[in-house]
Each structure stands twice: as C-alpha cells, then as structure tokens.
C-alpha distance (Angstrom), angle and dihedral (degrees) to the residues before:
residue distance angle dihedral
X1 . . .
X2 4.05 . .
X3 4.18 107.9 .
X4 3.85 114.0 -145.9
X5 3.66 119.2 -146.7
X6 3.80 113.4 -141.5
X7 3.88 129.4 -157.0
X8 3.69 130.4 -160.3
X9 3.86 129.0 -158.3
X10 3.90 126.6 -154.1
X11 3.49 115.5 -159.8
X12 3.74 116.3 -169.7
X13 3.78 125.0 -179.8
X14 3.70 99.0 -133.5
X15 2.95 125.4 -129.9
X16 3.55 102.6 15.1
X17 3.91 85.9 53.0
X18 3.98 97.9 44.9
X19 4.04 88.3 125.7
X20 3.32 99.2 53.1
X21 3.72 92.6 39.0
X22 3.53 92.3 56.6
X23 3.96 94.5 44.0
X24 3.33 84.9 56.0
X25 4.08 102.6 57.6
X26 3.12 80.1 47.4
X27 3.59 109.4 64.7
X28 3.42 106.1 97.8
X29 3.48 97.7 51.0
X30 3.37 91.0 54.6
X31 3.70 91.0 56.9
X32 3.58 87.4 45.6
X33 3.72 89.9 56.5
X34 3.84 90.2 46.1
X35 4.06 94.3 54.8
X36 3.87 91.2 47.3
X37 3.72 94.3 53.4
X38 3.62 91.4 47.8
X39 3.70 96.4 41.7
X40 4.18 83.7 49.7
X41 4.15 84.8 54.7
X42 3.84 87.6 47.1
X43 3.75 92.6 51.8
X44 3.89 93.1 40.7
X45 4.22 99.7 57.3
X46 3.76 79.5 40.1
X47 3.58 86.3 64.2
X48 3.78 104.4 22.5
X49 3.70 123.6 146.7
X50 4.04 92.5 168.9
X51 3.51 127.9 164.9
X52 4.50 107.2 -122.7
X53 3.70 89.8 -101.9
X54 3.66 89.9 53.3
X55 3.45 106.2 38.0
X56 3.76 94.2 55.7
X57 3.74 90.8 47.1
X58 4.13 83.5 62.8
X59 3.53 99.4 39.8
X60 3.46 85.9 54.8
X61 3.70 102.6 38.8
X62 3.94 77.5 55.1
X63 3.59 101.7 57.5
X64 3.15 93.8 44.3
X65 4.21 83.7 56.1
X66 3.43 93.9 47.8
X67 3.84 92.8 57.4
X68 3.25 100.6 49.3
X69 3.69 96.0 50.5
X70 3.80 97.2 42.0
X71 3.57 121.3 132.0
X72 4.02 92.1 21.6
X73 3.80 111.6 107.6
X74 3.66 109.8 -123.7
C-alpha cells in the first residue's frame, strides 16, 4: 500500500492578520492546556472527598467540560 505525504500552507496577511496568526501557533498548546485540565478533573473525582454541595458543583462543572470538548482528541 503506497503512503502519500501531504503538506499544508498557511498564509497570513501580516499584520492585518496578527490575531489569527498568533491563535494559530498556538494551537497546540492550547490543546495541551485543554487535556491537562481535564486530566486534573479526572484525577480530582478520582480522589474526591467533597462535601454534597461541592461535589455536584464538579460533577457538573465536568459535564459541562466534557461537552464542550467532545469530539476533539485530547
């Protein structure tokens, strides 16, 4: 089976597309960023010893996480 390497090009129109330019080398650490926090969560119910109050405050702070990342791969 013959593999086919693929390139990409980003053009930005500097400076008029400095944001955009910047979100973009940024990217990955923002994904990064992302994982850790939910990996963090993860580790924290894993652990929890949460008052009611506090532990539903998580769980839902956590769904609410998990939706808005789903479908990325983190």
């Amino acid at each position: 089976m013959q593999q086919y390497k693929m390139k990409a090009t980003l053009t930005f129109n500097l400076p008029d597309d400095q944001y955009e330019y910047e979100y973009t080398l940024n990217a990955a650490r923002y994904k990064d960023a992302l994982s850790d926090i939910m990996e963090l969560m993860r580790q924290k119910d894993k652990w929890n010893d949460y008052d009611e109050s506090a532990a539903k405050a998580f769980y839902e702070l956590y769904d609410e996480m998990a939706k808005i990342v789903e479908g990325l791969e983190l």
